[in-house]
matplotlib code that plots the C-alpha trace (Angstrom):
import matplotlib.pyplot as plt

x = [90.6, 89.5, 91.3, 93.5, 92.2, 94.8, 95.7, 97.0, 99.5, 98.7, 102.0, 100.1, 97.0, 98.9, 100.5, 97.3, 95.9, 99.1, 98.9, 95.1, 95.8, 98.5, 95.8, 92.9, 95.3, 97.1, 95.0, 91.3, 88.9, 88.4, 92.1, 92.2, 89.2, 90.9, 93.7, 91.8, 89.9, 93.2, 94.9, 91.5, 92.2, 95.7, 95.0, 92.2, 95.0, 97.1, 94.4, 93.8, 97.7, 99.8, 102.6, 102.2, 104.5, 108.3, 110.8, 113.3, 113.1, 113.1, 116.7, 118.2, 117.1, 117.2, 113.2, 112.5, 109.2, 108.6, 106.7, 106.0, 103.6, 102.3, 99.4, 97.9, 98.0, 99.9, 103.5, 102.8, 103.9, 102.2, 104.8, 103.5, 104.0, 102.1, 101.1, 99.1, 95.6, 96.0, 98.4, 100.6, 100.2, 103.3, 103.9, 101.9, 104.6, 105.4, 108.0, 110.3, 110.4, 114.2, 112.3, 115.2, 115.1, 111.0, 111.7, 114.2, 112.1, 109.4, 108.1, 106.4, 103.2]
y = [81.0, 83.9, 85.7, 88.8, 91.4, 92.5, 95.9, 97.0, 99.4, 102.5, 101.0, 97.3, 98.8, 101.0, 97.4, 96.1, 98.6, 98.3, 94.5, 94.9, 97.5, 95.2, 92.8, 94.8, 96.1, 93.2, 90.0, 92.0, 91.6, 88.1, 87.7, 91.0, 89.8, 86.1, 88.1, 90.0, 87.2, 85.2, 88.2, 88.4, 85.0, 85.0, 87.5, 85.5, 82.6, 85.0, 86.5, 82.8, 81.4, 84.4, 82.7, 80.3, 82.1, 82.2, 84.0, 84.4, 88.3, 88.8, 87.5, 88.7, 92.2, 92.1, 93.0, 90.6, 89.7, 90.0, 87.0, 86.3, 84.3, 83.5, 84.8, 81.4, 80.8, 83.9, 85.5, 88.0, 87.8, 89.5, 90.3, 91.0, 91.5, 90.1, 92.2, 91.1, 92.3, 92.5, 91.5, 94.6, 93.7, 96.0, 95.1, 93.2, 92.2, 90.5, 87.7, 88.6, 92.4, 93.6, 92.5, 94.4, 97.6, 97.4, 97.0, 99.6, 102.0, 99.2, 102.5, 103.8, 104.5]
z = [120.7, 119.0, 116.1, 116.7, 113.7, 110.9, 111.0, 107.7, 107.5, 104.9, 102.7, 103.4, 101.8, 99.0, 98.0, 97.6, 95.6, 93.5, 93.2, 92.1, 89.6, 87.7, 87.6, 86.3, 84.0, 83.0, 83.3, 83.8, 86.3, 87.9, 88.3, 90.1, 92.3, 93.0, 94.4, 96.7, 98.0, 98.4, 100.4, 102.4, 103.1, 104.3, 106.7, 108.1, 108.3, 110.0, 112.3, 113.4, 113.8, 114.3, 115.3, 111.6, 108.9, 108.5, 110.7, 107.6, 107.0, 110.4, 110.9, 107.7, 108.4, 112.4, 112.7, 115.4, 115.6, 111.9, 110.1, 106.5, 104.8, 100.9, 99.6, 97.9, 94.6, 94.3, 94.3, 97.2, 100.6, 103.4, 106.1, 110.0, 113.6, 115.9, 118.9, 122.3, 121.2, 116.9, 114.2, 112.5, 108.8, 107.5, 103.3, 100.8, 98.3, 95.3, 96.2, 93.0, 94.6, 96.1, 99.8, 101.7, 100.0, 100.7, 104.1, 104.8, 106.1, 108.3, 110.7, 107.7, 108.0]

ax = plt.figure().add_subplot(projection="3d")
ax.plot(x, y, z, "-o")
ax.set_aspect("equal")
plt.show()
C-alpha cells in the first residue's frame, strides 16, 4: 500500500511555524529542530495508517471524519481527515491549548 500525502492546511502550517518559534525562542535550536523532525514523522505515520489516530474530537465537536494523533515526544497533536487520494492535515496543536475554541472555525484555510 502506498502512502496517501499530507496536505497541510495554511492554519496546519502557521501552527508549525508557531510551535518552532517558541522553541527557538525558548529552548534554542536543536529542540526546535527535534520538533520538526518529530512532526515530519507523524505525518509520515499518518500518510502510512490514516485510519490510526483517535476519533475523540471528532465526536465531541460533531466533525466526523476527524482523527487526532500525538506528535512523539511532544505535547502537539496533529488533527486530520482523511480523504480517498490524500490526508487533510487541518491544526498542529499544543495538547494543553482550549482544542474546541481552535477548532471552531475547521473550513479555514
Amino acid at each position: 500500500m502506498t502512502a496517501k500525502p499530507i496536505v497541510p492546511r495554511t492554519v496546519a502550517l502557521r501552527d508549525i511555524d508557531e510551535a518552532v518559534a517558541y522553541y527557538l525562542a525558548e529552548a534554542g535550536e536543536a529542540p526546535a529542530l527535534r520538533f520538526i523532525d518529530a512532526v515530519e514523522k507523524t505525518f509520515a505515520r499518518i500518510g502510512r495508517h490514516p485510519a490510526n489516530g483517535s476519533p475523540r474530537y471528532a465526536l465531541e465537536l460533531n466533525l466526523p471524519g476527524l482523527r487526532v494523533l500525538l506528535v512523539l515526544r511532544h505535547r502537539h497533536l496533529v488533527f486530520f481527515v482523511a480523504r480517498a487520494d490524500h490526508v487533510d492535515a487541518w491544526r498542529v496543536l499544543h495538547g494543553e491549548r482550549d482544542i474546541a475554541e481552535c477548532m471552531r472555525a475547521p473550513n479555514q484555510a
